[in-house]
C-alpha positions in Angstrom: 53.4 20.9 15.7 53.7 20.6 11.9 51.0 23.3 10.0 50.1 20.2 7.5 48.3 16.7 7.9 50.8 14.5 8.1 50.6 11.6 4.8 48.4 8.2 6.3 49.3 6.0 3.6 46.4 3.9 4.1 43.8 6.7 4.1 43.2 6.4 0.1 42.9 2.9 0.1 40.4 2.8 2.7 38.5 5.5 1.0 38.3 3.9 -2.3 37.1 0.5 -0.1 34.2 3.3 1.5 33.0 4.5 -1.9 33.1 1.2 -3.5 31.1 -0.3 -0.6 28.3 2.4 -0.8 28.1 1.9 -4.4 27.3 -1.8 -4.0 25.0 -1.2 -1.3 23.0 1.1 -3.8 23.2 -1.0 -6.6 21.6 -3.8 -4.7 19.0 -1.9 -2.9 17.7 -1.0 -6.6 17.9 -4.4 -7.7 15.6 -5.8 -4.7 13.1 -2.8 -5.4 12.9 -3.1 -9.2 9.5 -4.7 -10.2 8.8 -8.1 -11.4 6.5 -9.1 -14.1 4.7 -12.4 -15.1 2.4 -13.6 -17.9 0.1 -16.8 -18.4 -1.5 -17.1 -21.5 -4.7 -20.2 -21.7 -6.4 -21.0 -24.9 -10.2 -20.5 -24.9 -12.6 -23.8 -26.0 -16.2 -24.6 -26.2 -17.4 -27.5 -28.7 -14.5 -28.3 -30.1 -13.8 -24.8 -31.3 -11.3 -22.1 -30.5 -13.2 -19.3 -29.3 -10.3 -17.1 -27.5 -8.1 -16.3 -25.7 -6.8 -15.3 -21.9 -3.9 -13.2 -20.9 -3.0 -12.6 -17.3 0.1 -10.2 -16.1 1.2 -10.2 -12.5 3.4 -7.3 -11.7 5.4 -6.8 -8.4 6.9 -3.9 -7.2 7.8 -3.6 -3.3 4.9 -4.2 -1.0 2.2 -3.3 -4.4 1.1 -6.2 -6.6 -0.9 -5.4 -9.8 -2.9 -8.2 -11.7 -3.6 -7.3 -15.1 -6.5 -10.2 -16.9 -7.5 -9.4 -20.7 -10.0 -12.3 -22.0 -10.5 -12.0 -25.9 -13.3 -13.8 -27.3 -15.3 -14.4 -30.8 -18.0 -16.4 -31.8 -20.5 -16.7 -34.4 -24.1 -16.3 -34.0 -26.2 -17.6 -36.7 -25.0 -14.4 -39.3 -23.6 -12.6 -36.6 -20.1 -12.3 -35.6 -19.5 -11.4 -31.9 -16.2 -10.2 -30.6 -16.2 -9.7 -26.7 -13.4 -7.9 -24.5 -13.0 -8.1 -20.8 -10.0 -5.9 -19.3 -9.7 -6.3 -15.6 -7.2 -4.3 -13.4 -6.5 -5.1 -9.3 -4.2 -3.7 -7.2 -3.2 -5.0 -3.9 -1.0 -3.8 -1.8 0.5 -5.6 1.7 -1.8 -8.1 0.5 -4.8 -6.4 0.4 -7.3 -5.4 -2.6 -7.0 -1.3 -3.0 -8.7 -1.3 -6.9 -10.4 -2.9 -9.4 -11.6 -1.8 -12.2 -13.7 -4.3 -15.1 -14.7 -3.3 -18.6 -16.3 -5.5 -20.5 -16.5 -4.3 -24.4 -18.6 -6.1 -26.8 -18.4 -5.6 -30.5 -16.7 -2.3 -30.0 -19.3 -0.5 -27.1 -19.1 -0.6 -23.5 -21.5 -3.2 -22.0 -20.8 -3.8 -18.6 -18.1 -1.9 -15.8 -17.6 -2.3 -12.3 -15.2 0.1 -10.2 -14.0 -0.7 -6.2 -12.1 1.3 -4.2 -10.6 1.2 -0.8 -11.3 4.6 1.1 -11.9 5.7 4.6 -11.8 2.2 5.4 -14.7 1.1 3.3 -15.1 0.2 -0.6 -16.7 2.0 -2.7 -18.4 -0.2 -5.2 -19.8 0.7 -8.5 -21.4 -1.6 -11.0 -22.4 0.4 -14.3 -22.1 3.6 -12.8 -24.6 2.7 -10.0 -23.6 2.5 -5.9 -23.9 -0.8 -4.7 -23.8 -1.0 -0.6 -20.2 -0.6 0.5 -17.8 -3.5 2.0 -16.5 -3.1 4.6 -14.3 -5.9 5.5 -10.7 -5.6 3.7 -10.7 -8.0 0.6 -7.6 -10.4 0.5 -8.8 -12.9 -2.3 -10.3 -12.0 -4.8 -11.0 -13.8 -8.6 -7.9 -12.7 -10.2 -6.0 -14.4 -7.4 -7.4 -18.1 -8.3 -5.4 -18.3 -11.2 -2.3 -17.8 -9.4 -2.8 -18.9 -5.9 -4.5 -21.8 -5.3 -7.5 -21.5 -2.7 -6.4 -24.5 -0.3 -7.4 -22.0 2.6 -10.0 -19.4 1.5 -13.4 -19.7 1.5 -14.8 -17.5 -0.3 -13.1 -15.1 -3.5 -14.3 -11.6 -4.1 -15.6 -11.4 -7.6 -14.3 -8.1 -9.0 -17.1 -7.8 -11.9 -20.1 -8.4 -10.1 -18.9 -6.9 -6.3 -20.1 -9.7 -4.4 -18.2 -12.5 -2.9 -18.6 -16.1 -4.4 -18.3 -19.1 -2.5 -15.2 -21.9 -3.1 -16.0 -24.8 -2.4 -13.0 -27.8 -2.5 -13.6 -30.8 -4.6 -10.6 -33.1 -3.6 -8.0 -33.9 -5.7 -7.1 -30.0 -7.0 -10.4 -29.3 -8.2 -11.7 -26.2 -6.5 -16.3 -25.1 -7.8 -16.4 -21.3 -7.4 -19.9 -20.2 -7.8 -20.8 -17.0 -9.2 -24.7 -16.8 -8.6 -24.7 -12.9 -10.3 -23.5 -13.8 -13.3 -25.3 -17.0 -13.7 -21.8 -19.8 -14.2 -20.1 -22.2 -11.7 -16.2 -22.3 -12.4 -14.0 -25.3 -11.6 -10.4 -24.7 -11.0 -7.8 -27.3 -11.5 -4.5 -27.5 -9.5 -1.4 -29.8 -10.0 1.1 -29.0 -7.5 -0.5 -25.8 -6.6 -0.2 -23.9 -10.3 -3.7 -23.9 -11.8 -3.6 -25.3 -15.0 -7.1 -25.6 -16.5 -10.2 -23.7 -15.8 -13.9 -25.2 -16.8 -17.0 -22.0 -17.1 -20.3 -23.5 -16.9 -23.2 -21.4 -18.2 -26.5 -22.9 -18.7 -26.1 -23.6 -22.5 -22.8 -24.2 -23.2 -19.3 -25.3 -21.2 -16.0 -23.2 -21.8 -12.6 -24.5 -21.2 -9.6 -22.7 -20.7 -6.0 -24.1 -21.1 -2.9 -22.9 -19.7 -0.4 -22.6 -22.2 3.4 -22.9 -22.0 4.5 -19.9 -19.4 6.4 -17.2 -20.7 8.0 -16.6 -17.3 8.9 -19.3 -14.9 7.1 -18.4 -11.6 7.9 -20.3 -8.5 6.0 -20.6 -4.9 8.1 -18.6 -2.9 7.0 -15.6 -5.3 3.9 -15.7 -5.1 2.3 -12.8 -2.7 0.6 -14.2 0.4 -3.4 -14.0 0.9 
């Protein structure tokens, strides 16, 4: 028996075929994990006027989905100019609400917050630093969804500023009344083909439309996370 390996001829080959296959099974195992991120921008209107605006940022990464929603608004008041911020943060994850945290910031100073969290199978709700009665049931629609998922089968959307659940109520043809008794506003939500595309905020005194603008990133169905 010779003391050396004898030469296979198509052992490098087949190596080379071995490595090359591992390295395209990594590349595309990081390519289906990367995130995804998309934006909607609306214009804000009440009167005639341009009063703000609305950004929204859906990002997916794996079985976590973060909704970022950022309203901008100014108005003047008699001689007083009013700027208002509202920065809302979610995060769901196998399709169910983990966080939310809302800040509402008016001409520079905190005026309103809300914080939930998911834990030992409860939420903990906070609404300007003061416990509110925990929720129990998981949460898996809640307001920052109705701008990307139309409601065809929920009932009823968590409202992530106030902690309480508003009722949806469908109107026929795409049109969708969500009532938010808390805060005092019904919303109507408008639908064409299942991408909401207008959004009408009733308060007592005055009527604020918001316009979807032009999307920055093409977003179809099949992406969308399921609720």
């Amino acid at each position: 028996m010779s003391l050396f390996c004898s030469y296979d001829p198509n052992y490098i080959p087949m190596k080379r075929s071995i490595i090359f296959l591992s390295l395209t099974f990594l590349f595309c195992a990081a390519l289906f994990s990367q995130s995804r991120e998309y934006k909607l921008n609306y214009e804000m209107k009440a009167l005639g006027a341009n009063i703000g605006s609305l950004h929204l940022t859906m990002k997916k990464s794996n079985q976590d989905v973060y909704y970022h929603t950022k309203t901008l608004f100014h108005v003047n008041l008699l001689i007083k100019k009013v700027t208002m911020t509202v920065d809302n943060r979610v995060h769901y994850q196998n399709g169910q609400l983990l966080s939310a945290v809302n800040e509402v910031i008016v001409n520079g100073e905190l005026h309103s917050s809300a914080n939930i969290k998911w834990e030992d199978g409860k939420y903990r709700v906070e609404i300007d630093n003061e416990v509110q009665p925990d929720v129990t049931t998981p949460i898996r629609f809640s307001g920052s969804l109705l701008y990307w998922n139309e409601p065809s089968r929920v009932a009823k959307a968590f409202s992530e500023s106030s902690g309480a659940f508003m009722n949806i109520k469908s109107m026929n043809d795409g049109k969708y009344e969500i009532k938010d008794p808390i805060n005092n506003r019904n919303m109507i939500f408008f639908y064409e083909g299942g991408n909401n595309t207008k959004v009408q905020v009733k308060h007592p005194l005055v009527t604020i439309s918001m316009i979807k603008q032009e999307e920055e990133t093409a977003l179809s169905k099949s992406e969308l996370p399921n609720h």
